[in-house]
TORVO-110801 format. One line per 5 residues: for each residue x negated, y, z of N, C-alpha, C. Coordinates in steps of 0.1 Angstrom, whole numbers, always signed. Each point is the difference from the previous one (the first is absolute). Example, Ala and Ser with C-alpha at 12.3 -4.5 7.8 and 13.67 -1.06 7.14 Angstrom:
// TORVO-110801
-132 -57 +78 +9 +12 +0 -9 +12 +0 | +4 +11 -7 -9 +11 +0 +8 +11 +8
END
This chain:
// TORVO-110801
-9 -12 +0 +9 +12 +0 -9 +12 +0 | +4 +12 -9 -10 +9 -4 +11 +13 +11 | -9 +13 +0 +9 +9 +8 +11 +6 -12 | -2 -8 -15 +12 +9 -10 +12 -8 +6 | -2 -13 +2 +13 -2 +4 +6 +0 +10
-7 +14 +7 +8 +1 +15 +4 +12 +0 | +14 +3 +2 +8 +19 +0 -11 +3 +7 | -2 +17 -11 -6 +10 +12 +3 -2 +15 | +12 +3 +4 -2 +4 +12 -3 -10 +10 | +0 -12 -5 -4 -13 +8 -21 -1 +0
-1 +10 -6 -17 +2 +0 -5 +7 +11 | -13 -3 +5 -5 +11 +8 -5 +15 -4 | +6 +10 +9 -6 +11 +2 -15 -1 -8 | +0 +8 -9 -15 +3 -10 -5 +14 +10 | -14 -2 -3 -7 +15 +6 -6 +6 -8
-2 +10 -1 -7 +7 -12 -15 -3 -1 | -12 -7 +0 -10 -2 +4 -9 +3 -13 | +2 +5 -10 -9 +2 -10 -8 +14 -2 | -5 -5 -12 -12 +21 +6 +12 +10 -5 | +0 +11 +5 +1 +16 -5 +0 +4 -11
-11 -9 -10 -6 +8 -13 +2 -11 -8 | +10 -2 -1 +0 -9 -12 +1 +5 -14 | -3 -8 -10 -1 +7 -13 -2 -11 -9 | +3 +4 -16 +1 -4 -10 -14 +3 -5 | -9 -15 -8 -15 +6 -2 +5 +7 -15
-4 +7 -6 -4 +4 -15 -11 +5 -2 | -2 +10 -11 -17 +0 -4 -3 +9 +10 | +8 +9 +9 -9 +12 +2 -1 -6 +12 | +5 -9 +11 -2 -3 +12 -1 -17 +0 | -7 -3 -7 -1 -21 -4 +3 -9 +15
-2 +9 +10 -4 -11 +9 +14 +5 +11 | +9 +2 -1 +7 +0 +9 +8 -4 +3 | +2 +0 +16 +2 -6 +5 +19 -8 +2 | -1 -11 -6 +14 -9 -6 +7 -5 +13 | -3 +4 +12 +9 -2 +14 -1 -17 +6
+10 -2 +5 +1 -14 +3 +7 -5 -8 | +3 -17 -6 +10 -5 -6 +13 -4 +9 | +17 +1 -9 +7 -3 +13 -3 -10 +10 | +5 +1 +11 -3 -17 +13 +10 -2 -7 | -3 -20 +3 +8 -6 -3 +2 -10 +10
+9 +1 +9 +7 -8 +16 -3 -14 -5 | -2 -10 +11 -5 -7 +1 +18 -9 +3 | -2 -10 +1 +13 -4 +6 +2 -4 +14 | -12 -2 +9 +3 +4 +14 +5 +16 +5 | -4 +7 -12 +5 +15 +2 +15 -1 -2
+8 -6 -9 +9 +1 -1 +11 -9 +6 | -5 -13 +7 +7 -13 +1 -7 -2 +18 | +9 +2 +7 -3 -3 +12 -2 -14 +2 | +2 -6 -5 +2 -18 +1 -15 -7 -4 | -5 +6 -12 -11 +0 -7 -9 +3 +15
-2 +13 +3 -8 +9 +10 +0 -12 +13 | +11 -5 +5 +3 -11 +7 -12 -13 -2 | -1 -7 -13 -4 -8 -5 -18 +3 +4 | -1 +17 -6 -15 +2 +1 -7 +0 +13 | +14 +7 +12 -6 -5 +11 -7 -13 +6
+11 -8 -3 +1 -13 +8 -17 -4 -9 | -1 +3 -10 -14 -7 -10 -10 +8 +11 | +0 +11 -2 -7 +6 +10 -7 -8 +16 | +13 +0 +5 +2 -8 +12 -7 -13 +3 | +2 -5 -11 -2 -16 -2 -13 -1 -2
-8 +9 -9 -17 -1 -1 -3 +11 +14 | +3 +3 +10 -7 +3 +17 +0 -15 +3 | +14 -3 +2 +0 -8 +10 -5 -12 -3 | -3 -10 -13 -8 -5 -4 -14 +5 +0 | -8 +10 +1 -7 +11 +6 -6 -9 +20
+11 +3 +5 +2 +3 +11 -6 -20 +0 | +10 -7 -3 -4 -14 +1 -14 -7 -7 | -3 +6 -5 -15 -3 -10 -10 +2 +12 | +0 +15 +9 -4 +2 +9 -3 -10 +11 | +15 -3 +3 +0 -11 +12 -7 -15 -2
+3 +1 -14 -9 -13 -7 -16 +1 +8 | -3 +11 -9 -20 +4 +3 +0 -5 +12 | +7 +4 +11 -3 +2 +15 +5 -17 -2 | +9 -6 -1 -4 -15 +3 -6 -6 -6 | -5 +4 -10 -9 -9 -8 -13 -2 +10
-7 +18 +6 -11 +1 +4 -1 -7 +12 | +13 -3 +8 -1 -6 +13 +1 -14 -4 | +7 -8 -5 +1 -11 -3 -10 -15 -13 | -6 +10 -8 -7 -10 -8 -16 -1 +5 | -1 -9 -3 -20 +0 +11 -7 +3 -11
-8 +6 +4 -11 +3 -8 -4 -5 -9 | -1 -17 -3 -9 -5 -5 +9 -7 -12 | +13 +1 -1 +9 -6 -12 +0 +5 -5 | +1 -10 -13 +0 +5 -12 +10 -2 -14 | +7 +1 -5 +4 -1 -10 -4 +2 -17
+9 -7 -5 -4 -2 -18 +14 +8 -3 | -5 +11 -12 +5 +10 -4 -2 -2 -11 | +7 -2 -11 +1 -4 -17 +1 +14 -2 | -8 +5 -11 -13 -7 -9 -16 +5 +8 | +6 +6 +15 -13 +5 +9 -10 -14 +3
+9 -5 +5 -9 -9 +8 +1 -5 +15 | -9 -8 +6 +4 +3 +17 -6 +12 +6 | +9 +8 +7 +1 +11 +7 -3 -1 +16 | -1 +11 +7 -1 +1 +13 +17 +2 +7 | +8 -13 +3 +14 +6 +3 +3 +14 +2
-4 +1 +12 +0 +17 +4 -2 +11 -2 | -14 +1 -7 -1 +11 -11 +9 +2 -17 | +8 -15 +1 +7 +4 -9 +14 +4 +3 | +2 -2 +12 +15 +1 +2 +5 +15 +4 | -11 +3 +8 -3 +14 +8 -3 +9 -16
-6 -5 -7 -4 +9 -10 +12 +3 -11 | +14 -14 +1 +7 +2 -9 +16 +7 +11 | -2 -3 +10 +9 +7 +9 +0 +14 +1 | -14 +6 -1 -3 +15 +9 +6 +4 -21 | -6 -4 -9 +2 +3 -12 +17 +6 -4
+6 -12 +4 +17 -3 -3 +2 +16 +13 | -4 +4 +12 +8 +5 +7 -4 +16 -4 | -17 +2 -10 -1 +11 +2 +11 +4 -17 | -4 -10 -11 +6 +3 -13 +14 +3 +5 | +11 -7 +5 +13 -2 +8 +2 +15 +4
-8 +11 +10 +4 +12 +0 -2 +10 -8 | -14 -4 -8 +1 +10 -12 +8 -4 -12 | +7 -9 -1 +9 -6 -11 +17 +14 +4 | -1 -4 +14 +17 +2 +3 -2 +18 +5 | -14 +4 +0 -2 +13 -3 +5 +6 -15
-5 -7 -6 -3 +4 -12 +15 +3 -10 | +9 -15 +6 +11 +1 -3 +11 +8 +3 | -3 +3 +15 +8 +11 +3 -1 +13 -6 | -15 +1 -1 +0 +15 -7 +4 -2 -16 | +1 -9 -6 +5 +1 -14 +13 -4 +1
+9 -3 +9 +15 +0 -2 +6 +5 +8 | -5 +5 +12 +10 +4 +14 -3 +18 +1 | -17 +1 +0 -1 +15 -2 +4 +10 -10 | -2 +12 +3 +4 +12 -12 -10 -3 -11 | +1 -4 -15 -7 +0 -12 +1 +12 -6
+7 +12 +8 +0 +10 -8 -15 +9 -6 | -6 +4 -14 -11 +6 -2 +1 +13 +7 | -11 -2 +3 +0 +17 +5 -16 +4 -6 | +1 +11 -3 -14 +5 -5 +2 +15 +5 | -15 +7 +3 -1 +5 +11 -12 +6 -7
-1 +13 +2 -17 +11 -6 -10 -2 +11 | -12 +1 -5 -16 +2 +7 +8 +11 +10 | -3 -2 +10 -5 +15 +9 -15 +0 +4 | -1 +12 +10 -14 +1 +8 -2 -8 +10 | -12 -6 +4 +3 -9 +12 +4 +8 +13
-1 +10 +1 +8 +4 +13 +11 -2 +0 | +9 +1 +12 +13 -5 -5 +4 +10 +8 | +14 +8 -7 +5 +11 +6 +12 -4 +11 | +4 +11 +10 +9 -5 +8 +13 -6 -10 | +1 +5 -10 +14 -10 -9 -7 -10 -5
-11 +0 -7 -2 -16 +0 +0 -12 +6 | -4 +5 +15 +3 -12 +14 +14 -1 -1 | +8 +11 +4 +15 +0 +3 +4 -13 -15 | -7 +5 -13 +6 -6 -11 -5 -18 +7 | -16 -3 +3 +3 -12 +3 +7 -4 +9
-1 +3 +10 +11 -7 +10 +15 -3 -8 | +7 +11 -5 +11 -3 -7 -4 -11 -11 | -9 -2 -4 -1 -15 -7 -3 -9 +4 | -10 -5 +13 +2 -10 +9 +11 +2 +5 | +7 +5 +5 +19 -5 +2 +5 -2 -7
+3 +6 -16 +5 -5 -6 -5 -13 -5 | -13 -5 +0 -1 -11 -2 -1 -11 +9 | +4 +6 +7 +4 -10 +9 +9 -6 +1 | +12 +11 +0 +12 -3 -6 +5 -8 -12 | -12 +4 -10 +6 -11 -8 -3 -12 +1
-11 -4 +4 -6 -14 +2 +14 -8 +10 | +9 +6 +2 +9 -11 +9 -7 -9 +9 | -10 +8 +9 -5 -9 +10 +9 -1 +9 | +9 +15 +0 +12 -2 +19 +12 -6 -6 | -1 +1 -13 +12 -9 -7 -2 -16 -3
-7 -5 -3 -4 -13 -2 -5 -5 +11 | +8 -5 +11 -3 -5 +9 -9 -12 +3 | +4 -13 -5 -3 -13 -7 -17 +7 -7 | -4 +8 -7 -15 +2 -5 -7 +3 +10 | +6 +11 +10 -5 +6 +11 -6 -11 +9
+11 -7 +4 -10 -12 +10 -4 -12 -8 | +0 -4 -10 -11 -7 -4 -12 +4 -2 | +0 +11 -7 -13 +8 -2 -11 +0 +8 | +11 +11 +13 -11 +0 +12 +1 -9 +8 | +4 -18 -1 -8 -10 +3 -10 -6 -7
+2 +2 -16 -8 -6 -7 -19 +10 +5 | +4 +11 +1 -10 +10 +3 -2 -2 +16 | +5 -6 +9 -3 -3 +13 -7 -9 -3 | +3 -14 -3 -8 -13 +1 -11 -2 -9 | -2 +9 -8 -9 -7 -13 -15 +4 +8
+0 +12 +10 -14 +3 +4 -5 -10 +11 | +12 -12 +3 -7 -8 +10 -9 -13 -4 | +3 +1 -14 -10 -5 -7 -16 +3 +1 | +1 +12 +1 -20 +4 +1 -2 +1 +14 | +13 +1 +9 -5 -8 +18 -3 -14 -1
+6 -10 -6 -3 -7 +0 -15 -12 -7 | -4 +11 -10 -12 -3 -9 -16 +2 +11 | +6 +14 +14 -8 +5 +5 -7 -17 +8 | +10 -7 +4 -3 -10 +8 -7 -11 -12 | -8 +3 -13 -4 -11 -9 -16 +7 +4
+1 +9 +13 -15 +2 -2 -8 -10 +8 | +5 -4 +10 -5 -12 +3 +0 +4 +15 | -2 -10 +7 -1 +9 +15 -15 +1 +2 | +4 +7 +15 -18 +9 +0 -7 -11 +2 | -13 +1 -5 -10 -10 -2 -6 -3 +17
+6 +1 +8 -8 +3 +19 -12 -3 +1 | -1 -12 +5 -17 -1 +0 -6 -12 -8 | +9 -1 -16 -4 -9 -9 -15 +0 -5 | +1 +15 -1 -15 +5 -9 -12 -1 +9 | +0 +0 +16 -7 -4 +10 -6 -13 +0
+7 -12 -3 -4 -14 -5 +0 -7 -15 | -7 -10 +9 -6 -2 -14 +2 -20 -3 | -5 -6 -8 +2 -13 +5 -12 -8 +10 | -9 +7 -2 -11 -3 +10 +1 -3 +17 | +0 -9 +4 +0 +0 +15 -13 -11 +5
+0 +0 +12 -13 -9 +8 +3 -11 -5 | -10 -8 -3 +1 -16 -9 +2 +1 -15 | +5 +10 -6 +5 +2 -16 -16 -6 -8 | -2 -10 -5 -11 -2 -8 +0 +7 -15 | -12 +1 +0 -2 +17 -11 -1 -13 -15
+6 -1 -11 +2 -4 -11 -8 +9 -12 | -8 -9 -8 -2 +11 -12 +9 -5 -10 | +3 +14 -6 +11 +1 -8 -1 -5 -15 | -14 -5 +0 -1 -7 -13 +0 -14 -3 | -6 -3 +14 +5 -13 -2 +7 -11 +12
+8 +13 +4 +10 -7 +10 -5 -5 +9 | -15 -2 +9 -5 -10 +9 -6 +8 +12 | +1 -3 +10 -1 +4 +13 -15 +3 -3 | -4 +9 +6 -16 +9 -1 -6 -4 +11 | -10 -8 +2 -13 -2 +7 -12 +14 +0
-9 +2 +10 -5 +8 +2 -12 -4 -16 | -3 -8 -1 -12 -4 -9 +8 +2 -13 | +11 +6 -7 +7 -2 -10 -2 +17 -3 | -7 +3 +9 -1 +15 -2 -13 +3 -2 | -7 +9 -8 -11 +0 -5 -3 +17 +0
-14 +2 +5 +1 +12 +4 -3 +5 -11 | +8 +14 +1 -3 +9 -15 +14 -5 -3 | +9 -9 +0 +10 -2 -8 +11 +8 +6 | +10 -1 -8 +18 +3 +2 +8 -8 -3 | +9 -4 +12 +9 -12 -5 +13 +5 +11
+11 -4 -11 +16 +1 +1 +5 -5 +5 | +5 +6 +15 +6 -13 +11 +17 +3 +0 | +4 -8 +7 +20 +1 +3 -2 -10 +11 | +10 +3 +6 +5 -7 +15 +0 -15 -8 | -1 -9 +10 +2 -14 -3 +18 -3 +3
+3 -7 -9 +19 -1 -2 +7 +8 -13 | -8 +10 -2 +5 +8 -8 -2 -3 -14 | +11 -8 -9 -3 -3 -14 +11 +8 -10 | -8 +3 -10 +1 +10 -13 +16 -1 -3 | +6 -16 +3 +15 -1 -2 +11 +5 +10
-5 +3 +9 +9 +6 +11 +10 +14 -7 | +9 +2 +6 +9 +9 -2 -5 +14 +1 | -9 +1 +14 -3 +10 +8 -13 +1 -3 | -7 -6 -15 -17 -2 +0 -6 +15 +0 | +5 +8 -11 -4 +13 -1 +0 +13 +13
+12 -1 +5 +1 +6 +10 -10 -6 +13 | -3 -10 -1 -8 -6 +14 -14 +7 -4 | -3 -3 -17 -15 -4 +2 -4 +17 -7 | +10 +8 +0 -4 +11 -3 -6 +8 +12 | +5 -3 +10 -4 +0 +17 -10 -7 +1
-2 -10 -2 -11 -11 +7 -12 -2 -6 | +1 -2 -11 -11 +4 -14 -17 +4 +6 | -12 -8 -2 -11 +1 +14 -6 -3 -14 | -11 +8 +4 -13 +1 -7 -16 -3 +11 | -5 -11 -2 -5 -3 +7 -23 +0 -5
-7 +5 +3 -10 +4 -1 -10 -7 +13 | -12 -6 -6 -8 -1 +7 -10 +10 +2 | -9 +3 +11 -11 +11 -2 -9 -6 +14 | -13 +5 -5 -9 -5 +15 +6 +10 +12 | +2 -8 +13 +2 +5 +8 -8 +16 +5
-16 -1 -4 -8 +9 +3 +8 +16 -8 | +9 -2 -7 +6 +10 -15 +12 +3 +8 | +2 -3 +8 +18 +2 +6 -7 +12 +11 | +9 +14 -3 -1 +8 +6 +7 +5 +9 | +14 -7 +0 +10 +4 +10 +2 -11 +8
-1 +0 +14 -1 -5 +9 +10 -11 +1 | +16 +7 -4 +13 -9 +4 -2 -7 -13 | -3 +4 -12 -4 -6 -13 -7 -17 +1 | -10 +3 +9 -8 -13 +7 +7 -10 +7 | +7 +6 +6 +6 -5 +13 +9 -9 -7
+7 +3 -7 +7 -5 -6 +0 -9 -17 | -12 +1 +1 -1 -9 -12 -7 -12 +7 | -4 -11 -13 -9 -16 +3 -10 -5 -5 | -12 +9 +5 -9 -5 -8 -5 +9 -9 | +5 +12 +1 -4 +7 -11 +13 +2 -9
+13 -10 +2 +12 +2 -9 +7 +5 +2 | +10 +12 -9 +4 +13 +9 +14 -2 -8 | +11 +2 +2 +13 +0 -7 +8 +13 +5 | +1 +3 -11 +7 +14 -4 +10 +1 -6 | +14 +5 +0 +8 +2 -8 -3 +4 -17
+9 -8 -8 -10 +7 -17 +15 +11 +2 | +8 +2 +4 +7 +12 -6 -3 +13 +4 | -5 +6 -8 -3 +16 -4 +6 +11 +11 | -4 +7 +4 +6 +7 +16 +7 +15 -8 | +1 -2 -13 +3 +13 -12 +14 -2 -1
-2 -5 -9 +15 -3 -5 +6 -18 +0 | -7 -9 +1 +0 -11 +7 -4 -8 -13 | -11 +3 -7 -8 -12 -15 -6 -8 +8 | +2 -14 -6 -11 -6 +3 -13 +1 -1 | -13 +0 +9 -12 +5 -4 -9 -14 -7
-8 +1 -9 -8 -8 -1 -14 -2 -9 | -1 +15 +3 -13 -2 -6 -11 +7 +13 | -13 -11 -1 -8 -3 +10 -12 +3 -4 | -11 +11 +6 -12 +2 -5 -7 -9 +14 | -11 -7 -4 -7 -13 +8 -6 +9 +7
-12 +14 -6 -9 +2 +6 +1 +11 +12 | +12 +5 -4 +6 +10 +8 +12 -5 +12 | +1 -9 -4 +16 -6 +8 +14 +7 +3 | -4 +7 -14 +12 +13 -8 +8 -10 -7 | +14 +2 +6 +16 -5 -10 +6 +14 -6
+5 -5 -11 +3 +10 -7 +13 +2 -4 | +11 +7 +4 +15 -1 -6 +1 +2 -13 | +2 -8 -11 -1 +5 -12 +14 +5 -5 | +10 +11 +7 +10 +7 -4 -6 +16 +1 | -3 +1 +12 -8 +12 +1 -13 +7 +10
-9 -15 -2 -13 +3 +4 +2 +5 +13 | +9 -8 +13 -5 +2 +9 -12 -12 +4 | -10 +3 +8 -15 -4 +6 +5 -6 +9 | -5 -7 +6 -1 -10 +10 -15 -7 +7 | -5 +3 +13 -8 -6 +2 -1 -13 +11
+0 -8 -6 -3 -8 +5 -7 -6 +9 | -12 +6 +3 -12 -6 +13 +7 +12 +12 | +9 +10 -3 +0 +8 +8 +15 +5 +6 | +7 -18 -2 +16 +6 +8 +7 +4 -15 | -1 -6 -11 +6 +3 -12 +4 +16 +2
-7 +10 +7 +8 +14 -1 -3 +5 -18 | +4 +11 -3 +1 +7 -9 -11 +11 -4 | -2 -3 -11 -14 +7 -5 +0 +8 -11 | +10 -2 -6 +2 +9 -12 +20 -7 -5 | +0 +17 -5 +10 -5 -3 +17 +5 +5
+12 -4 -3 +16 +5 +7 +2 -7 +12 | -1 -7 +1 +3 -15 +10 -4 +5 +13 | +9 +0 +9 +6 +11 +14 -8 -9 +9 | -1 -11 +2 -9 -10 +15 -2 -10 -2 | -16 -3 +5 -5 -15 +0 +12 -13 -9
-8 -9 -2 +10 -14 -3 -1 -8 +12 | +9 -4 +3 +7 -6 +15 -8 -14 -1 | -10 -4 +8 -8 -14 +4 +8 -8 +6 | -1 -15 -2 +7 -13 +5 -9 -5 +8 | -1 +0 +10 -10 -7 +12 +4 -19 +1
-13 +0 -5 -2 -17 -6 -5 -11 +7 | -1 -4 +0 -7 -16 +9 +1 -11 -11 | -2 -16 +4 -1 -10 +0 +11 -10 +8 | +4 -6 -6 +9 -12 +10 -8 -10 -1 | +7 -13 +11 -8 -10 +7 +0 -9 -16
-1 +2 -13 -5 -5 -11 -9 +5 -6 | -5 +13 +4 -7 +8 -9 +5 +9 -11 | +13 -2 +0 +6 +7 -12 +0 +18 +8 | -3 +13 -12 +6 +12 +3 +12 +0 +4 | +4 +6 +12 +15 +1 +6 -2 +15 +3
+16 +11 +2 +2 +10 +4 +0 -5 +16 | -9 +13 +10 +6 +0 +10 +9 +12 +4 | +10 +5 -8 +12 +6 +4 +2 +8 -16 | +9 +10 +3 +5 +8 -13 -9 +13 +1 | +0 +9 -15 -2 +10 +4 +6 +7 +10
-10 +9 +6 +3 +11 +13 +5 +12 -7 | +6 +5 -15 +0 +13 -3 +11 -8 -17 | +10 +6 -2 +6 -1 -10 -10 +1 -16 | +2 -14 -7 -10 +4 -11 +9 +12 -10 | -8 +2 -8 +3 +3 -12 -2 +18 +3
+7 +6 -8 +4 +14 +1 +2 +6 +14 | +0 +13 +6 +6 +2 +8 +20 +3 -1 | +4 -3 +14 +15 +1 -7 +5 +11 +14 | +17 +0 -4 +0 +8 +9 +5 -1 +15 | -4 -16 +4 +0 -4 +12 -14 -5 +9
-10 +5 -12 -13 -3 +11 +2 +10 +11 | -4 -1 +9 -2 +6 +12 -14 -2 +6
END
């Protein structure tokens, strides 16, 4: 139904909203200006029944809005972490990142959909065109906007469209509890995780190349060799996270060459175990000059010295590399006698 087939008087009030200067172009003025073309009503403008219809569509994409929401929020409490689903033609997915990702999607499209719709069948479509002014704006220019935010207020039928009003501002209540809820995917606070390590008294020191418990004689002075706690294999769930922590770089040197006292104390024989993660940004270190008993981070050249309490010699890297105080068990094999005393790696923001 077009607005010709609806009596004048059954049409809405028109406003005059076009420019002042309108005009016919010919040769002597080409460019002027041809005004607006008639409006032409819409059939919610003319058909309350219609306008009815655009509500309820309206309505219907919040409040499906509103439920897409409630979705995210059960999806994130209820699926575990670690399921997964097959998604044609994706593949297997991470359940929860897909559900959360297709829920928050459906609730945010859902309000901007039934936005969208409202303003193209419920609001005023009248053209209005309107001249440059100066950016100041004169006391009738304010007075003029306020008279247009009320009037458009007015027309948007927000105090009249009841049914849009409270869907809306539920769909607009609940969708932000979504990014409350995302807050808690940060994980909880790490307490005194970064404090330990897998190392404890008894833990037999492993070289990581060939998997076998380290004897003092398997160490050869001048050398470098790659230790991990004994238990800890490559296929574990937790391998990375453990051995990114635990990760031991181990160095023999003559005793007479050891310059820090607790350095001594705590080595066997001359064999000194040091954390290999980088006190910078947390690289593994591993390059080893023999004659100097200099390790080298090869991300950004922090120094390390070795005969001397691994402190720092050159270089970004904020404090010493944290020593593992070593011994012997009743087989001869290298054992830890306890964990590090000092969080490896970087400093964070719970050292104390």
């Amino acid at each position: 139904m077009s607005s010709q087939d609806i009596p004048e008087e059954n049409l809405p009030a028109e406003q005059d909203h076009a420019h002042g200067a309108v005009g016919v172009a010919d040769e002597e003025n080409p460019f002027a200006d041809p005004g607006l073309p008639p409006h032409e009503h819409r059939i919610q403008d003319i058909d309350e029944r219609a306008a009815r219809r655009s509500e309820r569509m309206v309505a219907l994409l919040f409040t499906v809005s509103m439920l897409a929401t409630i979705a995210f929020i059960a999806a994130y409490l209820v699926i575990p972490n670690d399921k997964s689903i097959f998604v044609f033609p994706i593949g297997h997915l991470s359940a929860m990142n897909f559900t959360l990702g297709l829920t928050l999607g459906v609730a945010l499209f859902c309000i901007g959909a039934g936005a969208v719709h409202w303003a193209r069948t419920l609001m005023s479509d009248v053209e209005v065109a309107d001249d440059r002014h100066a950016i100041a704006a004169s006391p009738e220019v304010r007075a003029k906007v306020h008279e247009d935010f009320r009037q458009g207020a007015k027309e948007s039928a927000l105090g009249r469209r009841g049914l849009i009003r409270t869907t809306m501002f539920g769909a607009l209540a609940l969708v932000p509890l979504s990014g409350v809820m995302l807050l808690g995917g940060l994980g909880p606070a790490p307490g005194t995780k970064l404090r330990h390590t897998m190392w404890a008294k008894g833990k037999r020191l492993v070289n990581m190349n060939t998997n076998q418990p380290l004897r003092p004689e398997d160490v050869a002075v001048g050398s470098l060799t790659f230790a991990m706690p004994d238990g800890l294999q490559e296929t574990d769930e937790e391998f990375q996270t453990e051995i990114a922590k635990a990760a031991l770089m181990i160095v023999r040197l003559q005793p007479d060459n050891i310059k820090d006292k607790r350095e001594l104390d705590w080595s066997h024989e001359g064999i000194v175990a040091f954390s290999k993660i980088c006190t910078h940004v947390g690289c593994p270190i591993s390059l080893y000059e023999q004659q100097t008993h200099h390790v080298l981070c090869p991300c950004h050249q922090s120094t390390f010295d070795l005969s001397d309490g691994a402190r720092v010699i050159f270089g970004p890297a904020g404090h010493a590399l944290p020593q593992l105080h070593i011994g012997v068990d009743s087989e001869g094999y290298l054992q830890a006698l306890g964990d590090f005393e000092e969080p490896v790696g970087p400093a964070f923001w719970e050292r104390g």
